[in-house]
C-alpha positions in Angstrom: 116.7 167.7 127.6 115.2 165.0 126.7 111.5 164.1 125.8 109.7 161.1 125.8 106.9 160.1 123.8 104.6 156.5 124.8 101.7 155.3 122.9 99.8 154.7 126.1 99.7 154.8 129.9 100.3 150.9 129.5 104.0 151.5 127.6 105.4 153.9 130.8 106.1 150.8 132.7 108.3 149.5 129.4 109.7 153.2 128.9 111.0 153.0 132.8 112.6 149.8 132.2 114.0 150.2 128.8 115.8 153.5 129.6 116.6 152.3 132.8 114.7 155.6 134.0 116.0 157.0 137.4 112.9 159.4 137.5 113.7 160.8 141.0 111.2 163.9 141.1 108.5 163.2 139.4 106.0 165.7 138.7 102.4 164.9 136.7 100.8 167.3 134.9 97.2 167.0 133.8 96.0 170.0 131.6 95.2 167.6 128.5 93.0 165.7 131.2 90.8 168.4 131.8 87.7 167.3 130.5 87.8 163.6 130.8 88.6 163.9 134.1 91.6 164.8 136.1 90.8 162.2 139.2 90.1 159.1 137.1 93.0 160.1 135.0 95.4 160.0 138.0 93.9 157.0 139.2 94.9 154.9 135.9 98.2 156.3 136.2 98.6 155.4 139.9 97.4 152.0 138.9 100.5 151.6 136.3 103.3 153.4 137.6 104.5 152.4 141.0 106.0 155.7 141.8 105.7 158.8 144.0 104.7 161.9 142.5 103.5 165.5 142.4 100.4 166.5 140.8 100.5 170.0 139.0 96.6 170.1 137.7 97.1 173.0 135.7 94.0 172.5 133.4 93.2 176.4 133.1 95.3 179.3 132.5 95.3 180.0 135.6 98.1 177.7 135.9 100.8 180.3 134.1 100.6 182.8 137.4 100.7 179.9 139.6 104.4 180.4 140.8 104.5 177.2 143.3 103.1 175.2 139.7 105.7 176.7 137.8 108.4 176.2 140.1 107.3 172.6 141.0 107.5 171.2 137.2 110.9 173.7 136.9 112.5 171.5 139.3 111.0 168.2 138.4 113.3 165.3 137.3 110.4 164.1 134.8 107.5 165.7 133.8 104.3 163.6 132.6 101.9 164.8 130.7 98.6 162.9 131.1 96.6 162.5 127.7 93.5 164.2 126.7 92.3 167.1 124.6 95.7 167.8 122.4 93.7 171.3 121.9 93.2 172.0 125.0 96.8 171.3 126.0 98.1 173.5 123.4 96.0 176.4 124.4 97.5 176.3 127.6 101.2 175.7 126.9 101.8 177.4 123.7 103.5 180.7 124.1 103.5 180.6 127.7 105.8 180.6 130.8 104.3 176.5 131.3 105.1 175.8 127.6 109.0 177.5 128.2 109.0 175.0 131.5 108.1 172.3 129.2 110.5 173.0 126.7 113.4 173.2 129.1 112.5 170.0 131.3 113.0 166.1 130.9 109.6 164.8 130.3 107.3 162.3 128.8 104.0 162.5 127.3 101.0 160.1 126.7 99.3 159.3 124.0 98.4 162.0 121.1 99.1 164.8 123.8 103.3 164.2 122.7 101.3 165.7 119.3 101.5 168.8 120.6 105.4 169.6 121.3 106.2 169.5 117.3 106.2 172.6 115.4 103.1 170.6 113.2 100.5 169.0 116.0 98.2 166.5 114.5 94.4 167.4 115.8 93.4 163.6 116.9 89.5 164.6 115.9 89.9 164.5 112.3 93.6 164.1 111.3 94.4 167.4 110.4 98.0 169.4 110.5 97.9 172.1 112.5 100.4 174.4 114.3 102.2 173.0 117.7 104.5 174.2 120.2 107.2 173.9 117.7 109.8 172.0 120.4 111.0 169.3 117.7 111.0 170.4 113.6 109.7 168.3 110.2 108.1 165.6 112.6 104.5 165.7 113.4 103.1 163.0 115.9 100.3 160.7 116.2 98.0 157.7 117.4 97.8 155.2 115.3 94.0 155.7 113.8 91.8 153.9 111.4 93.1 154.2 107.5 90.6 156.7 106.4 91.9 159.7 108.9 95.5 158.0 108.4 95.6 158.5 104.5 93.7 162.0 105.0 96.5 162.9 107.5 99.3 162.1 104.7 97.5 164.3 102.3 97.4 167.0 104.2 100.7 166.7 105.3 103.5 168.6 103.7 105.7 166.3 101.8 108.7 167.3 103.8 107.5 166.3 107.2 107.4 163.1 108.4 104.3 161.2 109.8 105.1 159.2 113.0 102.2 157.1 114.1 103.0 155.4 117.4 101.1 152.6 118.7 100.1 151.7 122.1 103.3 150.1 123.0 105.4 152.8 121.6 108.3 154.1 123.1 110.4 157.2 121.3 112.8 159.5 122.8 113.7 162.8 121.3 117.2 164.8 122.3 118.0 166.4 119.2 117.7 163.0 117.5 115.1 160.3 117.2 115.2 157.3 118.4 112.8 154.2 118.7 112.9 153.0 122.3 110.2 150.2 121.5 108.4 149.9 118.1 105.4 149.2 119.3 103.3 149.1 115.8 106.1 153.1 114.7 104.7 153.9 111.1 106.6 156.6 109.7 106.0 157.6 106.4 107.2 160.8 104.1 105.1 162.0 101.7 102.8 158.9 102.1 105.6 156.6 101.6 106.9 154.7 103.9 110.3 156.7 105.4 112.7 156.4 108.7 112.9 158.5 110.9 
């Protein structure tokens, strides 16, 4: 299964094309959209990816009894998860039937919502570790920020995980490895220093 991480709405276009992406049945999902607005949201995607899909809302918890939901992004080709609230995203996914879904399907997130999939999730309001869906291990995910939040994120960080801060042309796929579809502006550092991945 493989995941897809993009710094922006603006890099799926490149992540299509540079993987050559067959996407078939694709299925959005727009919990992490919930409070800036799930319409407006869908209407930037639409105006960047020139593809059919299915919407799956699933901005409440009601979304985890919602068989047709469930079954819809089980049998998805590619999943998308909008960006938004990384907190509110992880409320609703972690530890859930949605979050098994997510774990088992082909997808790609936007933005500082492919935060939450790691074991550490970065919160995007102040830079700090915290705990994720634990899908990927000793790699913790983020926006690009200003230098202050950066360097507050490296302390914070255990020295044995490493810090990827994608930019908004950044294309990474995960499948048990790493790997750096499109730089972008990719820092990854390691204990503060600068590291691969």
């Amino acid at each position: 299964m493989t995941q897809a991480f993009v710094g922006s709405l603006d890099a799926l276009p490149q992540w299509r094309a540079a993987l050559n992406a067959d996407c078939g049945n694709v299925v959005v999902l727009a919990t992490a959209a919930a409070y800036r607005g799930v319409d407006g949201a869908l209407d930037e995607l639409r105006a960047v990816l020139d593809l059919p899909f299915t919407v799956v809302r699933g901005t409440d918890r009601t979304v985890l009894t919602d068989d047709r939901a469930l079954a819809a992004l089980e049998n998805a080709s590619v999943i998308v998860c909008l960006d938004g609230s990384v907190l509110h995203a992880r409320s609703v996914w972690r530890d859930t039937p949605l979050g098994e879904v997510l774990r088992r399907r082909p997808l790609v997130a936007i933005g500082a919502v492919g935060s939450v999939f790691g074991e550490v999730m970065i919160d995007p309001r102040g830079g700090a570790p915290t705990v994720g869906m634990g899908c990927f291990r000793d790699v913790a995910l983020a926006m690009a920020t200003n230098p202050e939040q950066s360097t507050r994120t490296k302390t914070l960080l255990a020295p044995s995980c490493t810090l990827v801060e994608l930019g908004a042309d950044s294309v990474l796929t995960y499948d048990e490895t790493w790997r750096v579809v499109i730089d972008g502006g990719i820092a990854v550092t390691r204990g503060g220093k600068t590291a691969e991945l």
